[in-house]
C-alpha positions in Angstrom: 18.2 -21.5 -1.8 16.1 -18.2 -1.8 13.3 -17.7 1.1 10.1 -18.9 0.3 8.2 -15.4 0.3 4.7 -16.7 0.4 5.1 -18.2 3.3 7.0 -15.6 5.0 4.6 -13.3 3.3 2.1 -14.6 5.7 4.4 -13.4 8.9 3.3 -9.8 9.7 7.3 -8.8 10.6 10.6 -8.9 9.7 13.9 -8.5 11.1 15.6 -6.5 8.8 19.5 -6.7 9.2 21.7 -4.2 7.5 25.4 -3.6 7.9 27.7 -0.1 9.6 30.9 0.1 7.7 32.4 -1.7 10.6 30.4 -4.8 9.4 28.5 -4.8 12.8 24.9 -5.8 12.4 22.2 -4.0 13.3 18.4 -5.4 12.9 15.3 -3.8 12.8 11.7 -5.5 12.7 9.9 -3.9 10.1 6.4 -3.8 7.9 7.2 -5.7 4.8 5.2 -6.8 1.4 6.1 -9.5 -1.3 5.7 -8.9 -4.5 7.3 -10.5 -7.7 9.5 -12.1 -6.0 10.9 -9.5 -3.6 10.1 -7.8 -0.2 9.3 -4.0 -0.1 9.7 -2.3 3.5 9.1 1.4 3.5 11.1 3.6 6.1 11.7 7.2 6.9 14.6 8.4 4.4 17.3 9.7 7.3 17.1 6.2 9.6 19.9 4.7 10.0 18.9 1.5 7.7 18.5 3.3 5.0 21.9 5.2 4.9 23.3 1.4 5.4 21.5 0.4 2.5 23.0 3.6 0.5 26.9 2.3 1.5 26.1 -1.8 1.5 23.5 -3.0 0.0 24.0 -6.6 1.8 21.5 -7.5 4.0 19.7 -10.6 5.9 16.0 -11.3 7.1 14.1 -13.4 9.1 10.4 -13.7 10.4 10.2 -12.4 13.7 7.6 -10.5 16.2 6.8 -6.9 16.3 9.8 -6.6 19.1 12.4 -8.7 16.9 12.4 -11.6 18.2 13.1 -14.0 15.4 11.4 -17.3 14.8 12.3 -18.2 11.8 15.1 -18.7 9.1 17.6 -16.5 8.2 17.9 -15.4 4.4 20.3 -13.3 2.7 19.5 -10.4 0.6 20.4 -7.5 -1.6 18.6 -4.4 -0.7 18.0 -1.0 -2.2 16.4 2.2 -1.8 14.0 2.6 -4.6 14.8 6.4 -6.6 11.6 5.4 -9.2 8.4 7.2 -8.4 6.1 4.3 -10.3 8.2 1.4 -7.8 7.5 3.2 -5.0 4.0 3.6 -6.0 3.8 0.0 -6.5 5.6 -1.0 -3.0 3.2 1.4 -1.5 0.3 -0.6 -3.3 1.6 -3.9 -2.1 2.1 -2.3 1.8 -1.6 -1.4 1.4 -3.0 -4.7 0.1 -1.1 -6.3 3.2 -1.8 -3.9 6.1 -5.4 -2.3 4.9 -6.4 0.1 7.7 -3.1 -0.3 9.4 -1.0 1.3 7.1 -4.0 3.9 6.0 -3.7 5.1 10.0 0.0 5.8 9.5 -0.3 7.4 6.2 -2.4 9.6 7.8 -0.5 10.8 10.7 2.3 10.5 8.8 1.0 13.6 6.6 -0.8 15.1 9.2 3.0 15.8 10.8 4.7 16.6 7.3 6.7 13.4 6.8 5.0 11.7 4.5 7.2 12.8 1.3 10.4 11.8 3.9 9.9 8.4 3.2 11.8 6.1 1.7 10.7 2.4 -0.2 13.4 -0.1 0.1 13.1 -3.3 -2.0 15.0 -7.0 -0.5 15.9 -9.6 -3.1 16.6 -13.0 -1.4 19.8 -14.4 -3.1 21.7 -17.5 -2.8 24.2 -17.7 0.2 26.9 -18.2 -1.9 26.4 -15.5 -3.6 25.8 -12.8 -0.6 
């Protein structure tokens, strides 16, 4: 059964887990927003999750604190790195809505050192585990 997102919505963290070629594991706690049925975590474009994402889209979440310490279920996913302008837009307005002045303080160092435009909007769809 797919996650419940509202409630996990409510959870300020995730642990996003994506897979090396080697099938090794790696998670990361992350900034996330649900929207429409999906999770949008936004990332800078060279890390190492997103070139995962790029060769495996597979991935799993779970609730967890800003260190990574999980408390809560595990869910698998599909993940991607969104190439459309307007999604990204729209993941960026559902970050916003979440993390108000938060996220305005990184946007603003974030251009202030020139890496704004290096970032990259990833979108999670929970699936099934069967079909993982």
């Amino acid at each position: 059964m797919p996650a419940d997102l509202a409630a996990i919505d409510r959870e300020a963290y995730i642990s996003l887990v994506t897979f090396r070629r080697t099938g090794a594991a790696v998670p990361t706690p992350v900034w996330f927003a649900a929207r429409n049925g999906r999770l949008y975590v936004f990332s800078e474009s060279r890390a190492g999750k997103v070139k995962r994402l790029r060769n495996d889209a597979h991935a799993r979440f779970a609730a967890c604190n800003f260190r990574g310490r999980v408390h809560g279920d595990w869910h698998e996913a599909r993940a991607r790195v969104i190439a459309d302008p307007a999604e990204e837009r729209e993941a960026h307005a559902a970050l916003r809505a979440k993390y108000g002045w938060q996220i305005r303080v990184v946007d603003f160092f974030s251009r202030l050192a020139g890496r704004i435009d290096a970032r990259a909007m990833i979108e999670i769809e929970p699936v099934a585990a069967e079909r993982a």
